[in-house]
N, C-alpha and C positions, 0 to 999 in steps of 0.2 A: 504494500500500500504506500503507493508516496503522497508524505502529508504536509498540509499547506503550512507555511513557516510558521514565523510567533513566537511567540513567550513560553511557558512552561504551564498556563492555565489549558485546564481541560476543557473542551467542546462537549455540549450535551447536559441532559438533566444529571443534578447532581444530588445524593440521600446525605441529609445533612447528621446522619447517627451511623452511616456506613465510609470507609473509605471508596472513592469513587477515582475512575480516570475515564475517557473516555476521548476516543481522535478521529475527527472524521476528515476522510480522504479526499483530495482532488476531486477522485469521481464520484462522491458522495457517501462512501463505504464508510460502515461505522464502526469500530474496533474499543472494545470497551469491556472492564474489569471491576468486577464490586466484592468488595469484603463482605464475605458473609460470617466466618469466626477465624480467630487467631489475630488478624491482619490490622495493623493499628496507620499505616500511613499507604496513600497512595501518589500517583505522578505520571506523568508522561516523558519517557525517555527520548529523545529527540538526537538524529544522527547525520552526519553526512559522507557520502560516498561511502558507506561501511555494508552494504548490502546489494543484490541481485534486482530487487524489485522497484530500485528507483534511486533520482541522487538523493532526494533526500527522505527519511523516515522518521516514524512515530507510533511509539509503542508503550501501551500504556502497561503498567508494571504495581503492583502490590509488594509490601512487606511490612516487617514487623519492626518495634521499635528498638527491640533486642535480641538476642540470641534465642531460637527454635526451642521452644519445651517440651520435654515428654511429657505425656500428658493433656496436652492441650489439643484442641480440635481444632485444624486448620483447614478451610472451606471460601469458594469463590467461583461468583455467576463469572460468566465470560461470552461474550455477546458478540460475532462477526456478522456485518451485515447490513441492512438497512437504516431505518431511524432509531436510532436509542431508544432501549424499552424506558421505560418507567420504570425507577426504583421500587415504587409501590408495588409492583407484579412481582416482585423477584419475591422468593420463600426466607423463612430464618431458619437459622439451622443451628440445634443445639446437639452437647454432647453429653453421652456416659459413661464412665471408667469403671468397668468390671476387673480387675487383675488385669492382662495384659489385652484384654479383650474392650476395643472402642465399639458403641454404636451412636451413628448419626442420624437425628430424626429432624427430617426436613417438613416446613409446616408449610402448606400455599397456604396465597389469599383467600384462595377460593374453600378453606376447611378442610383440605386433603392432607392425609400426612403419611408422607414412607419414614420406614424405619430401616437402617442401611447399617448391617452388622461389617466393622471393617476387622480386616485381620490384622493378628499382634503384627510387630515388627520384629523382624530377623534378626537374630543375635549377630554381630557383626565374626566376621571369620577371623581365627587366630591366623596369622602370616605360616606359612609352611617351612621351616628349617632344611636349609641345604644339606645336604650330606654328601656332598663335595670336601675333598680333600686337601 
């Protein structure tokens, strides 16, 4: 998407309790990022000549305001496409910590709600020891 120059403010409605980015393209394309948990700051990343798809780009980007916690549920709408949705359409989505066992329950506007069991995270692998001489 090559996007039209500017400042570092986002294009598009913006949820004034969620972090929001959103950048709309030349050709009207909408490319847009909302916090829905974990996520405390948003922005729009802005580049030039560093990509395939144009000289210049705009990429809007989430993160948090410190280091990744276990424990914590981390979740986001992501939206290619047309006119920017509405903040208010998008779901909230909270979490539950059983032992190592996360579930995400996503709630619509519309009164619907899934329940999304994720799985633990992988013990990270000890490094394998050469037996090399």
């Amino acid at each position: 998407m090559e996007a039209r120059g500017g400042d570092e403010t986002p294009d598009g409605p913006e949820s004034p309790d969620r972090p929001t980015a959103t950048v709309v393209g030349v050709d009207g394309l909408v490319s847009g990022v909302l916090g829905l948990s974990g996520f405390d700051l948003a922005a729009t990343h802005r580049s030039v000549d560093s990509n395939a798809f144009g000289a210049r780009s705009a990429t809007p980007v989430l993160w948090t305001g410190g280091s990744v916690e276990s424990g914590v549920l981390y979740a986001a709408a992501v939206h290619l496409g047309g006119a920017a949705p509405d903040p208010r359409d998008v779901p909230d989505v909270t979490g539950r910590f059983e032992g190592p066992v996360a579930t995400a329950v996503v709630s619509w506007p519309d009164g619907i709600r899934d329940t999304v069991r994720l799985p633990a995270p992988e013990e990270p692998e000890e490094p394998e020891e050469s037996n090399r001489a």
